[in-house]
DSSP file (Angstrom, degrees, kcal/mol; ACC not computed):
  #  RESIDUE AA STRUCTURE BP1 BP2  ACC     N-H-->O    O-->H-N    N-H-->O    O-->H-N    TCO  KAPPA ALPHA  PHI   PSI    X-CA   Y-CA   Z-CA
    1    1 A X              0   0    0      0, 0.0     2,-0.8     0, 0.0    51,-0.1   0.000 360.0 360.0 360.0 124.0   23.2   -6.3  -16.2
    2    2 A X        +     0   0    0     49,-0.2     2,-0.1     4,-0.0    49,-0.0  -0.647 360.0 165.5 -88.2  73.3   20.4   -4.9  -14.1
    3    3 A X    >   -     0   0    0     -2,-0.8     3,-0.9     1,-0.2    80,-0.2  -0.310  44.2 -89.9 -79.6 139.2   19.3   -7.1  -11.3
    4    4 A X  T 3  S+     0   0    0      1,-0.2     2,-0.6    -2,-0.1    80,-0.2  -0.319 111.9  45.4 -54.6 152.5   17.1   -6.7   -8.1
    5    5 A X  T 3  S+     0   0    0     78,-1.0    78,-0.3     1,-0.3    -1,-0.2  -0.963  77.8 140.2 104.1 -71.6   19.4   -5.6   -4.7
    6    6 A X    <   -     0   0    0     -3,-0.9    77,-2.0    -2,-0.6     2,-0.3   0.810  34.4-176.9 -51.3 123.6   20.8   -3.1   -7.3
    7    7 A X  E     -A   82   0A   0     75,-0.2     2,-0.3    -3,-0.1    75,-0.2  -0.953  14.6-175.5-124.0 155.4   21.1    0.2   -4.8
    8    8 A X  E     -A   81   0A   0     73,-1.3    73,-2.1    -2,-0.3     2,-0.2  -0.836  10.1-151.4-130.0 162.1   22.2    3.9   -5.6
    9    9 A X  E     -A   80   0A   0     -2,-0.3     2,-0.2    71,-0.3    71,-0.2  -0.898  11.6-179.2-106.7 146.8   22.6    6.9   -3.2
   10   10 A X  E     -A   79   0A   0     69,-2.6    69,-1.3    -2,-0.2     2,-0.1  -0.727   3.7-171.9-144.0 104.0   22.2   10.5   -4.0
   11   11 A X  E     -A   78   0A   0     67,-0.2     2,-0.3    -2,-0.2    67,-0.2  -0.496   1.2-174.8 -85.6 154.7   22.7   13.7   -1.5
   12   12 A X  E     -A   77   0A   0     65,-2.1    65,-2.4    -2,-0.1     2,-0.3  -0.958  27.2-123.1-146.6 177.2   22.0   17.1   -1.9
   13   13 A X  E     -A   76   0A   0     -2,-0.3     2,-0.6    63,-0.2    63,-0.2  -0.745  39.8-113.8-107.6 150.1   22.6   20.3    0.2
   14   14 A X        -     0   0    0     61,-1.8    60,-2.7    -2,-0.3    61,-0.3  -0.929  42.4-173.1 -92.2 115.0   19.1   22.2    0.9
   15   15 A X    >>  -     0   0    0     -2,-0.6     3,-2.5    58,-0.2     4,-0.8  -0.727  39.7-114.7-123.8 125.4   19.5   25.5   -1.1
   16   16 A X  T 34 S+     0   0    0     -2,-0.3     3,-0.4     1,-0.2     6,-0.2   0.854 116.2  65.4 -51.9 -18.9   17.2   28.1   -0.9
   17   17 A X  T 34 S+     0   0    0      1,-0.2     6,-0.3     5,-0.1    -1,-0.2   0.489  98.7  46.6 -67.2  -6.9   16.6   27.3   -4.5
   18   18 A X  T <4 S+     0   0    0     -3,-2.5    14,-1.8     4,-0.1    17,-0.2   0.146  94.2 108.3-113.9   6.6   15.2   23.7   -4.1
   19   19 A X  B  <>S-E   31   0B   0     -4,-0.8     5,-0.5    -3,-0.4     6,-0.4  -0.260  81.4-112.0 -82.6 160.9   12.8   25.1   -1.1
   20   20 A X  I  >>S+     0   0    0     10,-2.0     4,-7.8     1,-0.2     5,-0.9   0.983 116.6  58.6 -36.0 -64.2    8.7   25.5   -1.6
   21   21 A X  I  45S+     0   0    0      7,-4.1    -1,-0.2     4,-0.2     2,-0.2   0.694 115.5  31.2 -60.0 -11.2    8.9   29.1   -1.4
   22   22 A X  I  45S+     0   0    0      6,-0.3     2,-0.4    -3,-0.2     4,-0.3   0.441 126.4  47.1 -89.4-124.0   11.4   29.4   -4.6
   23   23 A X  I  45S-     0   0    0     -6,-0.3    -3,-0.2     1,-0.2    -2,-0.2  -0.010 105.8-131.8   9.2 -57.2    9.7   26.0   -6.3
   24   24 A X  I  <<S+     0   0    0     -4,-7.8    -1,-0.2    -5,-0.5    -3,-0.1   0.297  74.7 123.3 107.9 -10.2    6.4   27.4   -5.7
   25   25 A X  S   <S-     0   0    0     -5,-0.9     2,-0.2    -6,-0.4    -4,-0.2   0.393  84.8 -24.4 -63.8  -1.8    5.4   24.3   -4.3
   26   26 A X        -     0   0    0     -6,-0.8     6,-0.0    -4,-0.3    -7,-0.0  -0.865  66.8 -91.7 179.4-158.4    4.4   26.1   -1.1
   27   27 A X  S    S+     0   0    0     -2,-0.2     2,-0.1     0, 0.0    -1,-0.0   0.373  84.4 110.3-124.7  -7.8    5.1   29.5    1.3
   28   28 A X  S    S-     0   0    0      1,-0.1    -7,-4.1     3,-0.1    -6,-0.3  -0.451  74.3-134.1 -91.9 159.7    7.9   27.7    3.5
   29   29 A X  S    S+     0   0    0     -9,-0.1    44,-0.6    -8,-0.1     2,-0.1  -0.206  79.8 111.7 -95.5  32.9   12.0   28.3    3.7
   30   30 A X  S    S-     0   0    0     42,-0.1   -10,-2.0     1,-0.1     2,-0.3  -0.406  85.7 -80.0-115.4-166.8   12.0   24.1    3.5
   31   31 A X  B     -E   19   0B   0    -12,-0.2     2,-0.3    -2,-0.1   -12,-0.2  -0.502  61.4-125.5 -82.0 125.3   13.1   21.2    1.2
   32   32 A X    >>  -     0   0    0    -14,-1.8     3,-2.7    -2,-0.3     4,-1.2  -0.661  10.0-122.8 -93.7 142.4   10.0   21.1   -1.5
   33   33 A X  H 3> S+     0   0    0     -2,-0.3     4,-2.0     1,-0.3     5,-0.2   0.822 108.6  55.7 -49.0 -25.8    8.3   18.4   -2.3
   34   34 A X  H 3> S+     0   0    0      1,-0.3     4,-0.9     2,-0.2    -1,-0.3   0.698 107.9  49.9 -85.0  -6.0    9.2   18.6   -6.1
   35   35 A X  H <> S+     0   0    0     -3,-2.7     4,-0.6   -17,-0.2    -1,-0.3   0.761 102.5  55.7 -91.2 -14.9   12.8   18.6   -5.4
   36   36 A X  H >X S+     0   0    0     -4,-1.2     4,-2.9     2,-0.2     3,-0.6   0.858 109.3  53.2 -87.9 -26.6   12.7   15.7   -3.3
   37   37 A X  H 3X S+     0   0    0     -4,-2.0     4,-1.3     1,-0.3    -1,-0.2   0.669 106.4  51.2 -61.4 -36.0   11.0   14.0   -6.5
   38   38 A X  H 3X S+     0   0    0     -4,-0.9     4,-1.0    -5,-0.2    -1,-0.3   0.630 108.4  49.3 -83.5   4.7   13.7   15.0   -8.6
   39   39 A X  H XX S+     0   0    0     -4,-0.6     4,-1.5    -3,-0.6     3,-0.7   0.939 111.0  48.8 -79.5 -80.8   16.4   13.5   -6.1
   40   40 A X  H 3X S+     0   0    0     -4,-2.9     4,-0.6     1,-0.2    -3,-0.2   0.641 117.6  45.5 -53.4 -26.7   14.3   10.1   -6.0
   41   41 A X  H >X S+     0   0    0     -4,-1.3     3,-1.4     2,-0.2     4,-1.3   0.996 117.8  43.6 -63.2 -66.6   14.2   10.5  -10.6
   42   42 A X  H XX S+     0   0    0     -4,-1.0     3,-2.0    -3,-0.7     4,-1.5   0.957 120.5  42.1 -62.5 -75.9   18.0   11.4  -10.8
   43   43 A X  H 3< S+     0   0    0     -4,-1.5    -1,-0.2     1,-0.3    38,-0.2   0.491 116.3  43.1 -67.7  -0.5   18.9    8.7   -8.3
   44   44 A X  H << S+     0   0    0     -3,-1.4    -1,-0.3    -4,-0.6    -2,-0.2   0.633 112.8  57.7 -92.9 -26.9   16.8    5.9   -9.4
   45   45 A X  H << S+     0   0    0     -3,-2.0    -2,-0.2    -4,-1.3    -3,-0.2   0.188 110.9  40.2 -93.7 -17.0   17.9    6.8  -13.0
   46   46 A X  S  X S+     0   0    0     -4,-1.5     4,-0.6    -5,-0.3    -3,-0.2   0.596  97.7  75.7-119.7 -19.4   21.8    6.4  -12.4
   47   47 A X  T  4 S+     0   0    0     -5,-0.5    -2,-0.2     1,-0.2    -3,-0.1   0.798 120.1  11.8 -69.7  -7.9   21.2    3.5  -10.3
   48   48 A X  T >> S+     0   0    0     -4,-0.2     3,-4.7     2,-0.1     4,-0.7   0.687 103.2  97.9-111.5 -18.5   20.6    1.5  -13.7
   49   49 A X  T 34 S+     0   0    0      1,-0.3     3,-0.5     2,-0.2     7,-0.1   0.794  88.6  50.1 -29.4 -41.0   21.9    4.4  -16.4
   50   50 A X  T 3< S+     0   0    0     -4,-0.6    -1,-0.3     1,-0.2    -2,-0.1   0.623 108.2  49.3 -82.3   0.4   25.1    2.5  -16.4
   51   51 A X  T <4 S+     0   0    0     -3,-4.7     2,-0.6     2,-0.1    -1,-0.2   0.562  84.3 104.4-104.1 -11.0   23.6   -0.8  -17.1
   52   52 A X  S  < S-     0   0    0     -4,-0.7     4,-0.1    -3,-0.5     3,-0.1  -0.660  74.1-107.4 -87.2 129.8   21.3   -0.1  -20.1
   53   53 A X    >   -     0   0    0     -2,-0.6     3,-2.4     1,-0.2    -1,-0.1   0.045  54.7 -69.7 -31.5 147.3   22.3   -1.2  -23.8
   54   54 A X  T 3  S+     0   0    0      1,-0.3    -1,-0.2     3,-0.0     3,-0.1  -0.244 127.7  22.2 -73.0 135.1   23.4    1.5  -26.3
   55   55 A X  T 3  S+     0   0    0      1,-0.3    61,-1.7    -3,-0.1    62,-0.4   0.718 102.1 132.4  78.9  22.7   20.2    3.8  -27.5
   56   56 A X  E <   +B  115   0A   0     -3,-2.4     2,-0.3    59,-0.3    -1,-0.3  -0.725  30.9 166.4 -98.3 121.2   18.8    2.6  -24.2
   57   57 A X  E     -B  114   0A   0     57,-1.8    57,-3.5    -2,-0.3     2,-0.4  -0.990  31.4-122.6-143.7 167.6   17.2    5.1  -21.6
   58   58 A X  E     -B  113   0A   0     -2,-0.3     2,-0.3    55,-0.3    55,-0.2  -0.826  20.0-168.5 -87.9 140.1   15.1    5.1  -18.5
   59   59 A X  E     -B  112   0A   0     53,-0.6    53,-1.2    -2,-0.4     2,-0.4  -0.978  21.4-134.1-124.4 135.8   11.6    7.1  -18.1
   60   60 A X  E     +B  111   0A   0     -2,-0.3    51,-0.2    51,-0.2     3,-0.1  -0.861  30.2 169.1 -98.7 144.5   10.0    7.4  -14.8
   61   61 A X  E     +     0   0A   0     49,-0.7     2,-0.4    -2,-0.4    50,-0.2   0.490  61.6  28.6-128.1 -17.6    6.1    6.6  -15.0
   62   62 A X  E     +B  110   0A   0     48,-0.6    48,-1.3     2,-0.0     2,-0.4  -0.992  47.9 172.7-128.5 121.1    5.1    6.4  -11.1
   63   63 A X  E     +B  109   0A   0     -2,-0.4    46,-0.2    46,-0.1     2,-0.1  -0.987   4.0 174.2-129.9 166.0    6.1    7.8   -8.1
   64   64 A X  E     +B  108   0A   0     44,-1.4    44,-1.2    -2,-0.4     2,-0.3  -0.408  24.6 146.6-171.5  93.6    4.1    7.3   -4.8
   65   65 A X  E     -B  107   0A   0     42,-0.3     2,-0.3    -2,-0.1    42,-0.2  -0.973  41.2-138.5-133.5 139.9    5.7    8.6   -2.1
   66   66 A X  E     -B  106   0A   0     40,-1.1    40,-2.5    -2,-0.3     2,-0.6  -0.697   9.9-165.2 -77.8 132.1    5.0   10.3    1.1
   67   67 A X  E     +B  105   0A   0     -2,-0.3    38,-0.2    38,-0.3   -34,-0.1  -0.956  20.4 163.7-121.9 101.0    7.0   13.3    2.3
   68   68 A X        +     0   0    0     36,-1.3     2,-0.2    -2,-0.6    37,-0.1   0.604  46.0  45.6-116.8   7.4    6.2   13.5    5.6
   69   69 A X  S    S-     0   0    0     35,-1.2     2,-0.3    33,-0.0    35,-0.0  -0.800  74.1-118.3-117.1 168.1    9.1   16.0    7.7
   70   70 A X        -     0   0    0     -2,-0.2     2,-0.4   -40,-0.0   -38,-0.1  -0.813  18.3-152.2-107.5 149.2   10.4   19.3    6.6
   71   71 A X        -     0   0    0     -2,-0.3     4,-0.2   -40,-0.1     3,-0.1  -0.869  18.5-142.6-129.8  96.3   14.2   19.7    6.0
   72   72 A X    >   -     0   0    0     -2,-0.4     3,-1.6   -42,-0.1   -58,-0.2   0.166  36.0 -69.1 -63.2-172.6   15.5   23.2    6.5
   73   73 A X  T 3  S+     0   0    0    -44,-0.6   -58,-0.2     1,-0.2     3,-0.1  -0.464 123.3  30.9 -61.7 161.5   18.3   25.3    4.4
   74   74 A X  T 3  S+     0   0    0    -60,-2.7     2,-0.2     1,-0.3    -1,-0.2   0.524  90.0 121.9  52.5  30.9   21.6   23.5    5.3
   75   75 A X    <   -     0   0    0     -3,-1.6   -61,-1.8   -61,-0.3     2,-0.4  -0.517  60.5-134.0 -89.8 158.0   20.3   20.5    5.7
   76   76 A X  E     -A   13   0A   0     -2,-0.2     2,-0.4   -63,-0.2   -63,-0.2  -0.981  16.9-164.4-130.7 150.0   21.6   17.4    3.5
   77   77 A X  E     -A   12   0A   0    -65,-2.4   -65,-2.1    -2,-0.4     2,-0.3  -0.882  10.3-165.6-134.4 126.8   18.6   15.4    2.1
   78   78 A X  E     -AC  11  98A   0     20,-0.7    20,-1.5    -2,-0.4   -67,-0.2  -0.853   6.9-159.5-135.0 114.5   19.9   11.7    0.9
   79   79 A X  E     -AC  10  97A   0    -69,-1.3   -69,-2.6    -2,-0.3     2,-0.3  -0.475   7.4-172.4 -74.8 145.6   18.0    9.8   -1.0
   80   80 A X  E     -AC   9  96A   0     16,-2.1    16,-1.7    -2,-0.2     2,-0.3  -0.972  10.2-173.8-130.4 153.4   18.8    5.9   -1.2
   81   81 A X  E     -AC   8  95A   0    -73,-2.1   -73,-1.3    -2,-0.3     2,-0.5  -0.947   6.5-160.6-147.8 142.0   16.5    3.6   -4.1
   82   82 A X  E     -AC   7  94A   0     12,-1.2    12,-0.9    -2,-0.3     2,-0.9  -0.970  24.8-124.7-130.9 117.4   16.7   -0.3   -4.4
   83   83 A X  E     + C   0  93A   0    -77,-2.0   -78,-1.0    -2,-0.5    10,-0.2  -0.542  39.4 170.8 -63.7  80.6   15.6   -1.9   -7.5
   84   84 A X  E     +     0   0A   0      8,-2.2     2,-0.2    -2,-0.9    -1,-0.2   0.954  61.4  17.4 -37.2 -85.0   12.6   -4.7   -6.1
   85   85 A X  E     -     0   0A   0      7,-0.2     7,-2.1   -81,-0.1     2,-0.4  -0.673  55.9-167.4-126.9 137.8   11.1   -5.9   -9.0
   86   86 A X  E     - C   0  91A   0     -2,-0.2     2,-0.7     5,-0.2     5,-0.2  -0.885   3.4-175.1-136.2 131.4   11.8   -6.0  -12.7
   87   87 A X  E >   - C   0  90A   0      3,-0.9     3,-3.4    -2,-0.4    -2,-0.0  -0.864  64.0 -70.0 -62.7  85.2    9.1   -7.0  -15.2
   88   88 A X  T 3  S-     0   0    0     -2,-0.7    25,-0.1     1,-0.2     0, 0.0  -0.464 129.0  -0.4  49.4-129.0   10.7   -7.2  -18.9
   89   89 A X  T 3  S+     0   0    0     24,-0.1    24,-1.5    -3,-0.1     2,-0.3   0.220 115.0  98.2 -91.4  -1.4   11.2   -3.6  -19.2
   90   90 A X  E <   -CD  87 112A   0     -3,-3.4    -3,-0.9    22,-0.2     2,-0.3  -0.735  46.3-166.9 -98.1 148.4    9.8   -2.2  -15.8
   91   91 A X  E     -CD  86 111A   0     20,-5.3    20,-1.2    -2,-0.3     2,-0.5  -0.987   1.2-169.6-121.2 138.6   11.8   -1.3  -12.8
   92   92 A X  E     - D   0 110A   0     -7,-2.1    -8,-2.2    -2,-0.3     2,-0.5  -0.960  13.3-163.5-131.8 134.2   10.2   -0.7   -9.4
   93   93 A X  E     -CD  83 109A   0     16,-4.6    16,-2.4    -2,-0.5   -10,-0.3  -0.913  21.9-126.2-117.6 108.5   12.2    0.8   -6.6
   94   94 A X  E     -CD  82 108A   0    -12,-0.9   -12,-1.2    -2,-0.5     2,-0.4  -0.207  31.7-159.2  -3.1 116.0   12.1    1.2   -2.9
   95   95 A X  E     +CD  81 107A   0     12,-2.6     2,-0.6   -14,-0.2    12,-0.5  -0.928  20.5 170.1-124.9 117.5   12.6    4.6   -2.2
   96   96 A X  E     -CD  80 106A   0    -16,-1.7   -16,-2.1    -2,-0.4     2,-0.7  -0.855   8.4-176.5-127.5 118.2   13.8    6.0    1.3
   97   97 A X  E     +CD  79 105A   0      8,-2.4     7,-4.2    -2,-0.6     8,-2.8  -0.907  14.8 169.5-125.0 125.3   14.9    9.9    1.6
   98   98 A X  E     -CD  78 103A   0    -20,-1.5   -20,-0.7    -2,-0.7     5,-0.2  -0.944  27.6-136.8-141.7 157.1   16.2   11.1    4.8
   99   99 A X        -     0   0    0      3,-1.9    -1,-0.1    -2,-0.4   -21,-0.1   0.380  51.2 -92.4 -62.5-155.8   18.0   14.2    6.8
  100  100 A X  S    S+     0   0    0      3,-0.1    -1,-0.1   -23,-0.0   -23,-0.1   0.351 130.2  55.8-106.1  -0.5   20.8   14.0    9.3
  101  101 A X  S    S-     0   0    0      1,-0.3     2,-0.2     0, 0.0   -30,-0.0   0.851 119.2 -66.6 -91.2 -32.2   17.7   13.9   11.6
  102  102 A X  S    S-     0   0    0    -33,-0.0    -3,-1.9     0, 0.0    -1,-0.3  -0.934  75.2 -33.8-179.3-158.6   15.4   11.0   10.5
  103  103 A X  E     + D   0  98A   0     -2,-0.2    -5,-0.3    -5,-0.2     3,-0.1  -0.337  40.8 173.7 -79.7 152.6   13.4   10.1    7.6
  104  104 A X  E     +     0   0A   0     -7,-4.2   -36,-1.3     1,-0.2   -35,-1.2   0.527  67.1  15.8-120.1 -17.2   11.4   12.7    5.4
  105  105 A X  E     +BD  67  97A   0     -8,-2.8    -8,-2.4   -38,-0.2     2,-0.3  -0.980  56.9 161.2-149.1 176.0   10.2   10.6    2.7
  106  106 A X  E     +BD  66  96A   0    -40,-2.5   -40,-1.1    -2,-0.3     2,-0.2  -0.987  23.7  88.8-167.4-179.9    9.5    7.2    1.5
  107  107 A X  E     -BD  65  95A   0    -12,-0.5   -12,-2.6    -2,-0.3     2,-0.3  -0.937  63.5 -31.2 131.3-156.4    7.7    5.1   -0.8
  108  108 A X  E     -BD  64  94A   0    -44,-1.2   -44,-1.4    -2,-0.2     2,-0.4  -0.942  34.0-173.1-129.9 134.1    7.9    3.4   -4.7
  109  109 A X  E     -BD  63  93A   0    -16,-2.4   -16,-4.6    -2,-0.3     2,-0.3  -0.978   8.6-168.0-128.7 124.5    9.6    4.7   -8.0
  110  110 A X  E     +BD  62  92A   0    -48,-1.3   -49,-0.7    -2,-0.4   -48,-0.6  -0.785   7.5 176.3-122.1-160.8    9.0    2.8  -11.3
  111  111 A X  E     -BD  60  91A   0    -20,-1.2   -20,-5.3    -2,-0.3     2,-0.3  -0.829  16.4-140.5-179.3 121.7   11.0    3.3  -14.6
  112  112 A X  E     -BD  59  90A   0    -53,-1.2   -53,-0.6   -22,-0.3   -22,-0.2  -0.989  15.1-124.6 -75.1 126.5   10.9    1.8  -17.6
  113  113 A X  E     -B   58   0A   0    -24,-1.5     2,-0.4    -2,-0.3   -55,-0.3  -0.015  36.3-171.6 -43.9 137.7   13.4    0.9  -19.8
  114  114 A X  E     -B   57   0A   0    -57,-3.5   -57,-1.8     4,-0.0     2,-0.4  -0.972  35.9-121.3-144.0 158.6   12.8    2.4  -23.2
  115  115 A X  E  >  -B   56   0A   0     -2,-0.4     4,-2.2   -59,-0.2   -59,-0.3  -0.778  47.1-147.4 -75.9 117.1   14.4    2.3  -27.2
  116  116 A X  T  4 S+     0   0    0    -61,-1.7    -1,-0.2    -2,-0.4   -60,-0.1   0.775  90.2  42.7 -72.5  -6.7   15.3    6.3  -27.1
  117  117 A X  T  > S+     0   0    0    -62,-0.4     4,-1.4     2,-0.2    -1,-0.2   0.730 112.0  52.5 -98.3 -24.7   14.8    7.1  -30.3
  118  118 A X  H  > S+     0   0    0      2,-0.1     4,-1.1     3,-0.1     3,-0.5   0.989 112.4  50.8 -38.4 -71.5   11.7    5.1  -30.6
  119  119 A X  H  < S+     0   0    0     -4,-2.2     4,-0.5     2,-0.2    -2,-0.2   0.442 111.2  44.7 -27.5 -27.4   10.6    6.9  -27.6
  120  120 A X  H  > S+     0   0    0      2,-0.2     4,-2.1     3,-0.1    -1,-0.2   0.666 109.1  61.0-100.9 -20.0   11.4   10.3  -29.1
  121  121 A X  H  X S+     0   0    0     -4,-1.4     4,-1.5    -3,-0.5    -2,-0.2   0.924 107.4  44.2 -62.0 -44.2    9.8    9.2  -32.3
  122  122 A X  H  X S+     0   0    0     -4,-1.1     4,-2.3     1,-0.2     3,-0.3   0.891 103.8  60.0 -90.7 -25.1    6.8    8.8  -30.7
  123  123 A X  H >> S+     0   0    0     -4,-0.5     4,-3.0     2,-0.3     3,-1.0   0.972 106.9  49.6 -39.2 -67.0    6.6   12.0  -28.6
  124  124 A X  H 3X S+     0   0    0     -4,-2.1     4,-1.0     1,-0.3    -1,-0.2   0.724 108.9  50.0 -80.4 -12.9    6.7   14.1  -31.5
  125  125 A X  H 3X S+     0   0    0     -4,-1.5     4,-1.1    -3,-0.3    -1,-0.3   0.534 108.7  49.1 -34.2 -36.7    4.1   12.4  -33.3
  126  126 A X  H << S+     0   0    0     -4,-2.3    -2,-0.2    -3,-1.0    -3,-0.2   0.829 122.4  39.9 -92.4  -7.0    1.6   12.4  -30.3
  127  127 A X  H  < S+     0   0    0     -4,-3.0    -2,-0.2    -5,-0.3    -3,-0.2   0.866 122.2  41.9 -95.7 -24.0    2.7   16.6  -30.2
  128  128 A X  H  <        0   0    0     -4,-1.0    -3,-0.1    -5,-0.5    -2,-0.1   0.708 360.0 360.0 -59.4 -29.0    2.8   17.1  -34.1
  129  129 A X     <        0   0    0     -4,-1.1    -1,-0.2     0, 0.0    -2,-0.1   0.488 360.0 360.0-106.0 360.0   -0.1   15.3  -35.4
């Protein structure tokens, strides 16, 4: 059942492959903002995965988060998400990402639950038609 407190954690190592200058997100050897955005999707996205009814998935529809330090290579980045509020089928999460030096990002992730094969039905209708 998926209820508010619900929290996940998620780490990763900072790889020259998740930095700006790979991503493209930037010219620096630091943690890019679009990987720190796929940490907070992954980890927001397993903290209910296990809870959702069969044909069941999560979609993230918001983020609005600040990334406001740089995290060099060999740094570990861990993101942590607490499920606030759910609406019916929306989830909105607390999102807090930090180093082994302090915070680097923060902010709100929501998600809705969705039918997937509904979901996929309609996707390839709004690209087919």
């Amino acid at each position: 059942m998926i209820e508010t407190g619900m929290v996940n954690e998620k780490t990763v190592q900072v790889t020259r492959e998740n930095t700006a200058e790979v991503m493209g997100s930037g010219t620096l050897p630091v943690f890019a903002t679009p990987a720190m955005i796929l940490l907070i999707e992954q980890t927001a996205s397993e903290c209910v995965a296990a809870h959702l009814h069969d044909g069941e998935s999560s979609v993230g529809t918001l983020l609005n988060v600040k990334h406001v330090a740089p995290s060099i290579v060999g740094s570990e980045v861990r993101c942590r998400v607490e499920l606030k509020e759910i609406d019916r089928s929306r989830l909105i999460f607390n999102v807090n990402v930090r180093d082994q030096t302090d915070e680097i990002g923060f902010g709100i992730h929501e998600r809705f639950i969705v039918k997937a094969e509904k979901f996929m039905m309609k996707a390839k209708d709004r690209t087919f038609s």
